[in-house]
PDB file with one MODEL, atoms N, CA, C and O in Angstrom:
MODEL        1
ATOM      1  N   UNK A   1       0.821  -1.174   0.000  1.00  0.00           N
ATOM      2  CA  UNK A   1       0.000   0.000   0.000  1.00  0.00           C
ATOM      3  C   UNK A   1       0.871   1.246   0.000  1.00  0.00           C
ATOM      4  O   UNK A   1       2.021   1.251   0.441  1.00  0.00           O
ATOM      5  N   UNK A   2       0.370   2.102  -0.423  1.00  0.00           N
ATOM      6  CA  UNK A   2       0.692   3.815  -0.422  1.00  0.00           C
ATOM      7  C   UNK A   2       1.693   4.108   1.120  1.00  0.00           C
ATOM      8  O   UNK A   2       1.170   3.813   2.195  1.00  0.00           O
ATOM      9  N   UNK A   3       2.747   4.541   1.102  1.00  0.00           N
ATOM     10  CA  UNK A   3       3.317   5.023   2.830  1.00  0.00           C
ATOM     11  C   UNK A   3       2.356   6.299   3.126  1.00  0.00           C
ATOM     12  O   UNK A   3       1.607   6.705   2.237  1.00  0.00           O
ATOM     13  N   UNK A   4       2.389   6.790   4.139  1.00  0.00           N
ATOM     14  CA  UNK A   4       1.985   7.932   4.945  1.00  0.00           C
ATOM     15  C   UNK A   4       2.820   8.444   5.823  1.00  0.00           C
ATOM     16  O   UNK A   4       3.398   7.953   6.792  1.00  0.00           O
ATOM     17  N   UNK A   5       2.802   9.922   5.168  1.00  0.00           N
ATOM     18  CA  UNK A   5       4.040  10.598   6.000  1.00  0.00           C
ATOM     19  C   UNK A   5       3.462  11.800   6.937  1.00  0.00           C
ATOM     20  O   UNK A   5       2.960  12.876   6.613  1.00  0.00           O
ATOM     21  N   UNK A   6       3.708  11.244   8.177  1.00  0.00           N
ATOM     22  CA  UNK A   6       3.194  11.512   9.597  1.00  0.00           C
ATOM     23  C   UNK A   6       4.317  12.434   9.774  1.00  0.00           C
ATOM     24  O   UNK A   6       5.459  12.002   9.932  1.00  0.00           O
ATOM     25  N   UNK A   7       4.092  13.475   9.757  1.00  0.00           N
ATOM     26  CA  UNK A   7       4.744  14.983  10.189  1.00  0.00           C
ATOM     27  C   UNK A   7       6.174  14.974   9.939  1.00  0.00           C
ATOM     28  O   UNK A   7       6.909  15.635  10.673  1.00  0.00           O
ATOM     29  N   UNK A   8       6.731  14.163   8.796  1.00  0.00           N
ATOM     30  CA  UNK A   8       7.900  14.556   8.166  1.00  0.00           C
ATOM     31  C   UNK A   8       9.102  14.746   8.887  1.00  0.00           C
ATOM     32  O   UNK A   8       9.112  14.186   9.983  1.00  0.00           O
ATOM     33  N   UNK A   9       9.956  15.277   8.628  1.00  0.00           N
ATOM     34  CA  UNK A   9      11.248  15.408   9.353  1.00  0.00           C
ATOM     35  C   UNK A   9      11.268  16.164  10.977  1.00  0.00           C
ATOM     36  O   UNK A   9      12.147  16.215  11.838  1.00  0.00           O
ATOM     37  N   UNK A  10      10.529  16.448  10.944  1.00  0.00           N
ATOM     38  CA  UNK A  10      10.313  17.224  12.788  1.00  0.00           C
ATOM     39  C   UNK A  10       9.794  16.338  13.505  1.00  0.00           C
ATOM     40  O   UNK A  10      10.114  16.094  14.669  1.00  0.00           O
ATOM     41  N   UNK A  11       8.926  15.771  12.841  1.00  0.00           N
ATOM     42  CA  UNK A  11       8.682  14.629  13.435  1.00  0.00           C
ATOM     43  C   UNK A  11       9.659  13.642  14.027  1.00  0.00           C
ATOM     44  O   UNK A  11       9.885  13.407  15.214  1.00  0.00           O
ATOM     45  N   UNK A  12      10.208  13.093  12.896  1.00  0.00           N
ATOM     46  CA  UNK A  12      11.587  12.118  12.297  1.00  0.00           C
ATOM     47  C   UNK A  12      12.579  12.907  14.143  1.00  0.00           C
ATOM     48  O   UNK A  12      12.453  12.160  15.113  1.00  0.00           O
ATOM     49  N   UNK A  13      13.125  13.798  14.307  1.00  0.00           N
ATOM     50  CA  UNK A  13      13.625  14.682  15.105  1.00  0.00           C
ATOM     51  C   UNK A  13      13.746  14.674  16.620  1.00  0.00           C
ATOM     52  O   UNK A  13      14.644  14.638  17.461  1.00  0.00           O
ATOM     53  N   UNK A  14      11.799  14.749  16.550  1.00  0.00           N
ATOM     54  CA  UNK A  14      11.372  14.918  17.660  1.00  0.00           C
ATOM     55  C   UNK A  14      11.629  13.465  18.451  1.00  0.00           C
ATOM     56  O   UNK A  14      11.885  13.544  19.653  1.00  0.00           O
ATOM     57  N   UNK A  15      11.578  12.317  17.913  1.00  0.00           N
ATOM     58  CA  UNK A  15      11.490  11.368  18.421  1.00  0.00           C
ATOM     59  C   UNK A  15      12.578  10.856  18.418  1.00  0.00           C
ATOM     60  O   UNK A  15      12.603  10.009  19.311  1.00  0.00           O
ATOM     61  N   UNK A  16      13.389  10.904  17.957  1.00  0.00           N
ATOM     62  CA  UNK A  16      14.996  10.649  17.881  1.00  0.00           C
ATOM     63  C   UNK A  16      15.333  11.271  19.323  1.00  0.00           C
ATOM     64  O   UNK A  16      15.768  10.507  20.185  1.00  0.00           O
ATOM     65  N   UNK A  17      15.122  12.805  19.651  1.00  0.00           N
ATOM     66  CA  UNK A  17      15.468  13.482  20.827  1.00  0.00           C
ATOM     67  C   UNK A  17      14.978  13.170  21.944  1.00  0.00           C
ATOM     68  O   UNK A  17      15.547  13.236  23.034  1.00  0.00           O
ATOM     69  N   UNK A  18      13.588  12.716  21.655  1.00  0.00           N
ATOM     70  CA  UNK A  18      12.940  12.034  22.969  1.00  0.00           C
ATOM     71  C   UNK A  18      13.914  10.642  23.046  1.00  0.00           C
ATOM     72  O   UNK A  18      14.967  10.572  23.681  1.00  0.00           O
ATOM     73  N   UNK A  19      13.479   9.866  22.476  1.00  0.00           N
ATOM     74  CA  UNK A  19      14.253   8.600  22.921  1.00  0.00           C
ATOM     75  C   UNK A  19      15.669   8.513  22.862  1.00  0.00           C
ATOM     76  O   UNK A  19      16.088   7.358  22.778  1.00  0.00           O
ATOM     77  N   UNK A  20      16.643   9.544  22.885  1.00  0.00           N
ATOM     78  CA  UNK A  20      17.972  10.052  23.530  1.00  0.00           C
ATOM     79  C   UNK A  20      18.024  10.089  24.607  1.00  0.00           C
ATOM     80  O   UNK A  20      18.763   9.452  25.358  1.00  0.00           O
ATOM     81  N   UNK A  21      16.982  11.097  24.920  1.00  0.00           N
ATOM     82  CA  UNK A  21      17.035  11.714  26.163  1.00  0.00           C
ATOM     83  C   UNK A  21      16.718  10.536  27.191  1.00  0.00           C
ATOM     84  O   UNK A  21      17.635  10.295  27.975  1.00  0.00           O
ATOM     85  N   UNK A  22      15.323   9.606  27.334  1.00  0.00           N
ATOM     86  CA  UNK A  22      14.580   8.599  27.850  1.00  0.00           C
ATOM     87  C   UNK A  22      15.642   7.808  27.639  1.00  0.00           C
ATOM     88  O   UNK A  22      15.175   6.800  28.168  1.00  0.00           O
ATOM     89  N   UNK A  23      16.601   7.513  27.313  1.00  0.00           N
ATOM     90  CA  UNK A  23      17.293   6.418  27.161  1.00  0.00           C
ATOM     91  C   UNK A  23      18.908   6.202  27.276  1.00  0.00           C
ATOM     92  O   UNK A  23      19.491   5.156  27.560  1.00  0.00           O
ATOM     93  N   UNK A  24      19.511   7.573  26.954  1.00  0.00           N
ATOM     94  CA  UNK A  24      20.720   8.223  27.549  1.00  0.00           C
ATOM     95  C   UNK A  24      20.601   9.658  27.970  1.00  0.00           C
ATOM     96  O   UNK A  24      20.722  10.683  27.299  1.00  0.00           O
ATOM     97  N   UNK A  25      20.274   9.446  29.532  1.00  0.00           N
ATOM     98  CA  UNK A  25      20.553  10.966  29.770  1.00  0.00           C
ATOM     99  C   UNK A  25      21.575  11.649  29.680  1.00  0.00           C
ATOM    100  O   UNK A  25      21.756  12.817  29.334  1.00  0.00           O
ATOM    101  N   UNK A  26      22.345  10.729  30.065  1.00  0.00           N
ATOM    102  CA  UNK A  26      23.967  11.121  29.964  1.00  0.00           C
ATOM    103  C   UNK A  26      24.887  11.706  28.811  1.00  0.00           C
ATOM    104  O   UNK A  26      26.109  11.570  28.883  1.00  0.00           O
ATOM    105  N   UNK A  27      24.266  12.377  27.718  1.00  0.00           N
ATOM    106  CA  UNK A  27      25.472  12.399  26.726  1.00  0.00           C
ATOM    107  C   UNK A  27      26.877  11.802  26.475  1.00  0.00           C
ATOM    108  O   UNK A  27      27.275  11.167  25.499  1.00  0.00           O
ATOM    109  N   UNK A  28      27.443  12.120  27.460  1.00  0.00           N
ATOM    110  CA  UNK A  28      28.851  11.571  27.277  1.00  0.00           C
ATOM    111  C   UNK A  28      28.868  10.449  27.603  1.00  0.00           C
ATOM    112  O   UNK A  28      29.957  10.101  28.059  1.00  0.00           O
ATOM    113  N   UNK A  29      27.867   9.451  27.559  1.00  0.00           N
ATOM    114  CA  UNK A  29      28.325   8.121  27.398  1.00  0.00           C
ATOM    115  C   UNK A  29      28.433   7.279  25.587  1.00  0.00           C
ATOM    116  O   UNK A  29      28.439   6.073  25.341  1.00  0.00           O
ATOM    117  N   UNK A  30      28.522   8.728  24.368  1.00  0.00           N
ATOM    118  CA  UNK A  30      28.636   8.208  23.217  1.00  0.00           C
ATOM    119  C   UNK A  30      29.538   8.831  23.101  1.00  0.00           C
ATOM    120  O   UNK A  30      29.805   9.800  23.812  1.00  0.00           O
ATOM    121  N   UNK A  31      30.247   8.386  22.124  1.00  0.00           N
ATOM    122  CA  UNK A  31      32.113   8.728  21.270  1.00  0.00           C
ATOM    123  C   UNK A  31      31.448   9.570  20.723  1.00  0.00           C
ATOM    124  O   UNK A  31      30.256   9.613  20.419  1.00  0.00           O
ATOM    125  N   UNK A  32      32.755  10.657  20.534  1.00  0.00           N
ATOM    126  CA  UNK A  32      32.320  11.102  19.177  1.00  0.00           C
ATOM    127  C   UNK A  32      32.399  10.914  17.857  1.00  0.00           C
ATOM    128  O   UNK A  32      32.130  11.647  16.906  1.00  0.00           O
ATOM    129  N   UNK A  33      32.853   9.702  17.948  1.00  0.00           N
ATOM    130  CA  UNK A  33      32.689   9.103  16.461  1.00  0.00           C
ATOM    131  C   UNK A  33      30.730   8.887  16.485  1.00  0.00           C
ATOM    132  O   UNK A  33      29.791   9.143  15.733  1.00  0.00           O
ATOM    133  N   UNK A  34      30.824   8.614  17.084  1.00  0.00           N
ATOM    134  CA  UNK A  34      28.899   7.857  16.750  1.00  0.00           C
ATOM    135  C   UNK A  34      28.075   9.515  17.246  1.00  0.00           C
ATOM    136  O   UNK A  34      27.014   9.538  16.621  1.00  0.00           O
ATOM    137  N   UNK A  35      28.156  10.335  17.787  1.00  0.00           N
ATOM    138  CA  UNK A  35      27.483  12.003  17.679  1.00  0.00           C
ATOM    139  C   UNK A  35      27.946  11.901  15.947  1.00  0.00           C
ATOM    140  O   UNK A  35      27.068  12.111  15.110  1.00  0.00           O
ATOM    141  N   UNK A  36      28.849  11.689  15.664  1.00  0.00           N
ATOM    142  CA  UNK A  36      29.128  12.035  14.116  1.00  0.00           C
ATOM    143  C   UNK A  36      28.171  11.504  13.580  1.00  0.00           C
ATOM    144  O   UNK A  36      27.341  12.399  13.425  1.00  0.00           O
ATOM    145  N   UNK A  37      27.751  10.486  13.166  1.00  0.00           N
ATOM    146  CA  UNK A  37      26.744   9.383  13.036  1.00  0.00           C
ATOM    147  C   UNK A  37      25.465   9.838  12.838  1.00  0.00           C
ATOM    148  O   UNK A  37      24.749  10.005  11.850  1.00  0.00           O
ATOM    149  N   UNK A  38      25.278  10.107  14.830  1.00  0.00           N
ATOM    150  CA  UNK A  38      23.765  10.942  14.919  1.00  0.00           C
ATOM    151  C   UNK A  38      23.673  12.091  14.193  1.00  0.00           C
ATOM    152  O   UNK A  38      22.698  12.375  13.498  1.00  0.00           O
ATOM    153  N   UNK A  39      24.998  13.004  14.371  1.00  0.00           N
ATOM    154  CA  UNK A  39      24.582  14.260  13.672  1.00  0.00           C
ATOM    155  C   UNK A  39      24.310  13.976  11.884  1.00  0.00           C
ATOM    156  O   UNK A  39      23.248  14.375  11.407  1.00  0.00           O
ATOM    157  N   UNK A  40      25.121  13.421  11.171  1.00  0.00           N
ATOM    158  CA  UNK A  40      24.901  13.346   9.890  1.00  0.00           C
ATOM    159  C   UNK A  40      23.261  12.578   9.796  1.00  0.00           C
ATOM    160  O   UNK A  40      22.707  12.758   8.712  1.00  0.00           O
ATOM    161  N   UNK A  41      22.500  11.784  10.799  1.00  0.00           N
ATOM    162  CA  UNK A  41      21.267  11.475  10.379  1.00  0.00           C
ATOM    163  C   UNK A  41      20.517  12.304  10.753  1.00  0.00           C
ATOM    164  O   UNK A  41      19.512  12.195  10.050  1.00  0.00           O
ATOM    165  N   UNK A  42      20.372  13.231  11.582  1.00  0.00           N
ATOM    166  CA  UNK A  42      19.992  14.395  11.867  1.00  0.00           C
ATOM    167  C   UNK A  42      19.463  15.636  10.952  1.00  0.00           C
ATOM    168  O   UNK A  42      18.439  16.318  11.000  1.00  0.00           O
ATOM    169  N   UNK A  43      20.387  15.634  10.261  1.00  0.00           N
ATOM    170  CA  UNK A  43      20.432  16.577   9.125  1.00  0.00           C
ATOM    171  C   UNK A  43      19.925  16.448   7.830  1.00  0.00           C
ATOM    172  O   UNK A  43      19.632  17.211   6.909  1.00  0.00           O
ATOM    173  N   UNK A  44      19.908  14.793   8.125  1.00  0.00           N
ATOM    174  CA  UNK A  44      19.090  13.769   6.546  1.00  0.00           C
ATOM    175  C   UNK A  44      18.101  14.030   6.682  1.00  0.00           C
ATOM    176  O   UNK A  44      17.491  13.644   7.679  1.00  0.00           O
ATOM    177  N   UNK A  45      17.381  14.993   5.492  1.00  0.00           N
ATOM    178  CA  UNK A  45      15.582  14.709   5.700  1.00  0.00           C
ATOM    179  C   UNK A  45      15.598  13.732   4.463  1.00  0.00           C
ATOM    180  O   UNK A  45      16.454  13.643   3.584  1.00  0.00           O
ATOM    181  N   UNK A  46      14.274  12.929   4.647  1.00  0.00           N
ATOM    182  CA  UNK A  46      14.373  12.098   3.927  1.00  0.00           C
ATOM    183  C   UNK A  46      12.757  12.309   3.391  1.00  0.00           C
ATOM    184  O   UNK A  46      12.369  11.662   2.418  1.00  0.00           O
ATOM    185  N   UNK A  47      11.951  13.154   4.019  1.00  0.00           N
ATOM    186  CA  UNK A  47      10.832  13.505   4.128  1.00  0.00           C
ATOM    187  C   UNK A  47       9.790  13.452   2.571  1.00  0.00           C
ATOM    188  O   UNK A  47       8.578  13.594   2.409  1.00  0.00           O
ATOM    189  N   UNK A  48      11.125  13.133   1.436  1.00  0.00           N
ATOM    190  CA  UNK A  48      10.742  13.505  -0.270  1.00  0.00           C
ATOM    191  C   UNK A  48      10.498  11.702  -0.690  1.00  0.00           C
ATOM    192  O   UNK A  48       9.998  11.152  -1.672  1.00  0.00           O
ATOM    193  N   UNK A  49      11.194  11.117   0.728  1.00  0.00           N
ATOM    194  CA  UNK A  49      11.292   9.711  -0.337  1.00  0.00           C
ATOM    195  C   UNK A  49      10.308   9.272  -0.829  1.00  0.00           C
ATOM    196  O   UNK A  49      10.384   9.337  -2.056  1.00  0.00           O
ATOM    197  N   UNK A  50       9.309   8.804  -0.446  1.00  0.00           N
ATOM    198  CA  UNK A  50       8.202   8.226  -0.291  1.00  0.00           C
ATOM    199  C   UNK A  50       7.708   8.909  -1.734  1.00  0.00           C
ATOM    200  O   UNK A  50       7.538   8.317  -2.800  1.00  0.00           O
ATOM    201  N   UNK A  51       7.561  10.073  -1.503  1.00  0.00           N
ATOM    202  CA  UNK A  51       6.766  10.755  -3.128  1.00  0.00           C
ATOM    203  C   UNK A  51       8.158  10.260  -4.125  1.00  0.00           C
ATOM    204  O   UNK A  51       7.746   9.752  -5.168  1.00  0.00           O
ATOM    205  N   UNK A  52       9.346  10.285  -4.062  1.00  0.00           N
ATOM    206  CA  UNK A  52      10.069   9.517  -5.064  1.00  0.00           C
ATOM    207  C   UNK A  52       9.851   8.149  -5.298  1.00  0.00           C
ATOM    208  O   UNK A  52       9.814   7.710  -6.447  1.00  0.00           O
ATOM    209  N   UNK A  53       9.723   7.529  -4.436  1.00  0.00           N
ATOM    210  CA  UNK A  53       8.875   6.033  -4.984  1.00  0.00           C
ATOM    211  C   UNK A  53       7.905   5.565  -4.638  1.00  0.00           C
ATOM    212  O   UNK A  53       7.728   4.513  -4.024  1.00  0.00           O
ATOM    213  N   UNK A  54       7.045   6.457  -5.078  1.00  0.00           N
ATOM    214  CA  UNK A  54       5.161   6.425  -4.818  1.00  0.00           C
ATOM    215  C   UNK A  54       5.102   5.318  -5.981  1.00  0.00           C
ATOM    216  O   UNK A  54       4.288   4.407  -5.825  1.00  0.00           O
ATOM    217  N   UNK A  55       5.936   5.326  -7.186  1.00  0.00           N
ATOM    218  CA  UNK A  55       5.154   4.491  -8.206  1.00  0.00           C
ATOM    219  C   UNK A  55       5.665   3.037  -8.130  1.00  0.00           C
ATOM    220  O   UNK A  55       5.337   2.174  -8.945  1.00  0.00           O
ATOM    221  N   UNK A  56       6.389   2.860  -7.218  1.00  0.00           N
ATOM    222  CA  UNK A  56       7.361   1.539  -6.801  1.00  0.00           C
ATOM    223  C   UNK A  56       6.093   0.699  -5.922  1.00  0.00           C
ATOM    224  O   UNK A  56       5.770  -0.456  -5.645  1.00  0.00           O
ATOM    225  N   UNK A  57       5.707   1.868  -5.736  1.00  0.00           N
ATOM    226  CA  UNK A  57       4.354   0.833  -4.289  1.00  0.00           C
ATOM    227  C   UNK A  57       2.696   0.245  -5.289  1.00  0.00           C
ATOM    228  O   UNK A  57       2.170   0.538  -6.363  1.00  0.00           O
ATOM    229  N   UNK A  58       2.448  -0.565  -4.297  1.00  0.00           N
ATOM    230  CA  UNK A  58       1.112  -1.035  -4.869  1.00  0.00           C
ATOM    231  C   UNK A  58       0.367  -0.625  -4.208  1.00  0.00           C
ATOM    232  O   UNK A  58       0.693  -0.197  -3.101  1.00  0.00           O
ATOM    233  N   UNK A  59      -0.875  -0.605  -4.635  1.00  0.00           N
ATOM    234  CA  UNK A  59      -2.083   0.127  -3.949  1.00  0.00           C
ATOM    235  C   UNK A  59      -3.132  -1.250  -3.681  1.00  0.00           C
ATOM    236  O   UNK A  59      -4.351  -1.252  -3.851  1.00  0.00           O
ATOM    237  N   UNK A  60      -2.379  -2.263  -3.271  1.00  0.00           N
ATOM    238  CA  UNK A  60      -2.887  -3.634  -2.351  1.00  0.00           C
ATOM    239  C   UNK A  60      -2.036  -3.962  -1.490  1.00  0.00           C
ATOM    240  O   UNK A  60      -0.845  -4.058  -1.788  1.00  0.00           O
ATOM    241  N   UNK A  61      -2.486  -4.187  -0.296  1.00  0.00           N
ATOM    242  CA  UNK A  61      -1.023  -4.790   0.702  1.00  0.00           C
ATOM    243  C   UNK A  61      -1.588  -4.011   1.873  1.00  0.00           C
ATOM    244  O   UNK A  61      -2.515  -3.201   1.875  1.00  0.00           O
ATOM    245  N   UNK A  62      -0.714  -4.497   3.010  1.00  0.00           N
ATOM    246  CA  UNK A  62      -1.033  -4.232   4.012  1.00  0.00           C
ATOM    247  C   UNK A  62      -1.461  -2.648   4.490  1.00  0.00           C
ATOM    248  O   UNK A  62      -0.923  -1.917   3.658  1.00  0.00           O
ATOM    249  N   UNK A  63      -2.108  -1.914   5.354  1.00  0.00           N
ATOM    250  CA  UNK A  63      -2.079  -0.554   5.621  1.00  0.00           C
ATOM    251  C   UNK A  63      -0.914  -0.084   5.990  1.00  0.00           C
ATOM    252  O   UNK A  63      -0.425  -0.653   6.966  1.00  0.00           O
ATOM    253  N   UNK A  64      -0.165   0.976   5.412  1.00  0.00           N
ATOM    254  CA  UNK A  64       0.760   1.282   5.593  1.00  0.00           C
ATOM    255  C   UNK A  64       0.801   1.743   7.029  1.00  0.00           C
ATOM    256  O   UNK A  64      -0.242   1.842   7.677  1.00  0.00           O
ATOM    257  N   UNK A  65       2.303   2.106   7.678  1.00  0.00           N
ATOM    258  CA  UNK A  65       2.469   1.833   8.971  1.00  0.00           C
ATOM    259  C   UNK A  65       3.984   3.370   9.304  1.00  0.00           C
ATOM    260  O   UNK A  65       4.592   3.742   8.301  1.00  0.00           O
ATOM    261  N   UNK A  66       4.220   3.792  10.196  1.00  0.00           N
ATOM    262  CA  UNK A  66       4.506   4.690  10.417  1.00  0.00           C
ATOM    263  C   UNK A  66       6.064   4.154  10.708  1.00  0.00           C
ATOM    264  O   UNK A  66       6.075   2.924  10.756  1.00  0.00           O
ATOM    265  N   UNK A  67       7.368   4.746  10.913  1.00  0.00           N
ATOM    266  CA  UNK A  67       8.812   3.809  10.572  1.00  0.00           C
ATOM    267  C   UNK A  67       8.804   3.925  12.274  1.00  0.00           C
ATOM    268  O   UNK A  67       9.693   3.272  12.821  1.00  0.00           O
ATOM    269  N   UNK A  68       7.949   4.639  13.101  1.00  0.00           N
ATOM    270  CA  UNK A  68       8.279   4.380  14.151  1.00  0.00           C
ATOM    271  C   UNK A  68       7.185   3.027  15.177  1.00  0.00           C
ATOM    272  O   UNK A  68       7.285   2.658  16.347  1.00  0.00           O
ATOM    273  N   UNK A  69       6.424   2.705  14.301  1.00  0.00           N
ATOM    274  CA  UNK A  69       5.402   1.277  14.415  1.00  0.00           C
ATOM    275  C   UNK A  69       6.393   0.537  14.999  1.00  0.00           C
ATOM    276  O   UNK A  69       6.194   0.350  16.200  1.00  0.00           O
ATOM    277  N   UNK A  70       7.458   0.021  14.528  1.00  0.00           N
ATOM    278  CA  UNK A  70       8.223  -1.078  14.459  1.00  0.00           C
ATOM    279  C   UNK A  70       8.949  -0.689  16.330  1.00  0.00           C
ATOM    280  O   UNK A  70       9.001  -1.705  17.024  1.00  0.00           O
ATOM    281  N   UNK A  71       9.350   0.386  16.901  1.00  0.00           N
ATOM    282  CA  UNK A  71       9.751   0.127  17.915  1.00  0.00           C
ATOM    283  C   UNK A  71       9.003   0.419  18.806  1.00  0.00           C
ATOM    284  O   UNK A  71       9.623   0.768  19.811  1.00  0.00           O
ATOM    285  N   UNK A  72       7.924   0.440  18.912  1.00  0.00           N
ATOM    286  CA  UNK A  72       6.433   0.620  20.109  1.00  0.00           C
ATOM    287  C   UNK A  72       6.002  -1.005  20.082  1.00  0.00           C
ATOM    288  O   UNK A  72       4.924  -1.247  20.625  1.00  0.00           O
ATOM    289  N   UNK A  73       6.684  -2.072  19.543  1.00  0.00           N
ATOM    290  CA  UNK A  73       5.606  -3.120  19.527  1.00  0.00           C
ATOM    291  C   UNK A  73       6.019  -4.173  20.361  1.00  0.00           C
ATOM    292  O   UNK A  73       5.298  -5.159  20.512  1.00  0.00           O
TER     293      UNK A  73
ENDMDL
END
């Protein structure tokens, strides 16, 4: 089925920062090799993909599902 894009890159953001925070309060328990990491995905919007391969998808199949579905379950 078609994806659905649930508030786009701020979104994408917001929840990255929440579950930082909820999960390392501590900052300095990552290198800065891997902040490198976070920061370069940070900056990735990716928010266009989906309309770039809208015609790749079928319009049968399961209801599409949000990329953050997969870690609430």
């Amino acid at each position: 089925m078609l994806p659905v894009n649930s508030g786009g890159h701020t979104a994408y953001q917001t929840f990255v920062l929440e579950n930082l925070r909820k999960y390392y309060p501590d900052p300095s328990v990552f290198a800065k090799s891997t902040w490198d990491i976070i920061e370069r995905f940070w900056n990735l919007d990716l928010s266009y993909t989906d309309e770039l391969l809208r015609s790749k998808y079928s319009v049968f199949g399961p209801k599409p599902r949000t990329p953050n579905f997969y870690f609430n379950l």
